[in-house]
VMD Tcl script that draws the C-alpha trace (Angstrom):
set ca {
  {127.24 -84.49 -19.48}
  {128.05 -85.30 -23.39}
  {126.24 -88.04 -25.02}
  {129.42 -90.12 -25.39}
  {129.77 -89.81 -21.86}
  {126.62 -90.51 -20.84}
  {126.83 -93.65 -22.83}
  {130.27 -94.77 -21.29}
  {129.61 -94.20 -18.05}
  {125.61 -96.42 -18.07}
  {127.77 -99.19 -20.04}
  {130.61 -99.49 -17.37}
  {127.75 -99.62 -14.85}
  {125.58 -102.04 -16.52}
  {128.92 -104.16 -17.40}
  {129.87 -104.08 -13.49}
  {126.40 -105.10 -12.24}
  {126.58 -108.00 -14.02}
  {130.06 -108.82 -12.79}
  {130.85 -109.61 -16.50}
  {134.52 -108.52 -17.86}
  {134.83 -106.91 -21.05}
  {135.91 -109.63 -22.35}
  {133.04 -112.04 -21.59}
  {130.84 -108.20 -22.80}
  {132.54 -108.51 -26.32}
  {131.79 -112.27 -26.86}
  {128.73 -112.15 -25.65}
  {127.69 -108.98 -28.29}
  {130.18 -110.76 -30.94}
  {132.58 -108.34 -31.08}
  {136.34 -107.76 -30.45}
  {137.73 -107.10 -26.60}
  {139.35 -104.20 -28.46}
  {136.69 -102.89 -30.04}
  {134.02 -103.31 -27.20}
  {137.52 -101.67 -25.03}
  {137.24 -98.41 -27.48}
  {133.54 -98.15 -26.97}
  {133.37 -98.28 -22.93}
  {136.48 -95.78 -22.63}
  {134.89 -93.43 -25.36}
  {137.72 -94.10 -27.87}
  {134.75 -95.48 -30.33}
  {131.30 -95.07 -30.45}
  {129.24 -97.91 -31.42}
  {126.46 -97.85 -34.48}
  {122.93 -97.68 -33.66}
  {122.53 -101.23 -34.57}
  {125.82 -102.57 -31.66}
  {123.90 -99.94 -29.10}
  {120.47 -101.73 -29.57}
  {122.49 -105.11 -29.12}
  {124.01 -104.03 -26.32}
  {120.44 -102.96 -24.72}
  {119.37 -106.37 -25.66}
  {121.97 -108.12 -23.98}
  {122.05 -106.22 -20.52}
  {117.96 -107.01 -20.88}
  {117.22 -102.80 -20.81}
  {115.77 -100.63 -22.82}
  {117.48 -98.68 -25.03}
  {116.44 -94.99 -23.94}
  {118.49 -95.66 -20.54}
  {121.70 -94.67 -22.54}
  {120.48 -91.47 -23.95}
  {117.53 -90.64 -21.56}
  {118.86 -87.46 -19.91}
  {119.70 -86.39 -23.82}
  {116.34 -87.16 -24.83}
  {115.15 -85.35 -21.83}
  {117.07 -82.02 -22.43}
  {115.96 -81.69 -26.07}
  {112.35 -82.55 -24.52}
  {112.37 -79.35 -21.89}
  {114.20 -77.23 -25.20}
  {110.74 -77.15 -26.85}
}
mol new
graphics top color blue
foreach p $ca { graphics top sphere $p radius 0.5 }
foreach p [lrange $ca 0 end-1] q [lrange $ca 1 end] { graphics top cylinder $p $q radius 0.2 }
display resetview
């Protein structure tokens, strides 16, 4: 699985748990519906600052997006 889809796919599912729309997602990590639209589809990728925001907000930790990634470069050694 990519990294961008990785991240897409643990954002939609963090989003969902919550029962939060992606509009209520953008407000709440003070960015545009549009924007925070482009990042969950994979249309945008978000900075590292936005991603540590967004691991902030949902109240996890950061590695969650990329830990598989992390994981496979890890094993590569």
């Amino acid at each position: 699985m990519s990294i961008k889809t990785q991240f897409t796919t643990k954002l939609l599912f963090q989003r969902k748990m919550r029962h939060l729309t992606q509009e209520q997602t953008a407000e709440k990590l003070g960015i545009s519906t549009r924007w925070y639209q482009k990042i969950e589809t994979g249309h945008s990728e978000p900075n590292l600052e936005l991603t540590c925001k967004i691991a902030r907000e949902f109240d996890i930790n950061f590695s969650l997006f990329y830990d598989e990634i992390i994981e496979d470069d890890y094993n590569m050694l």
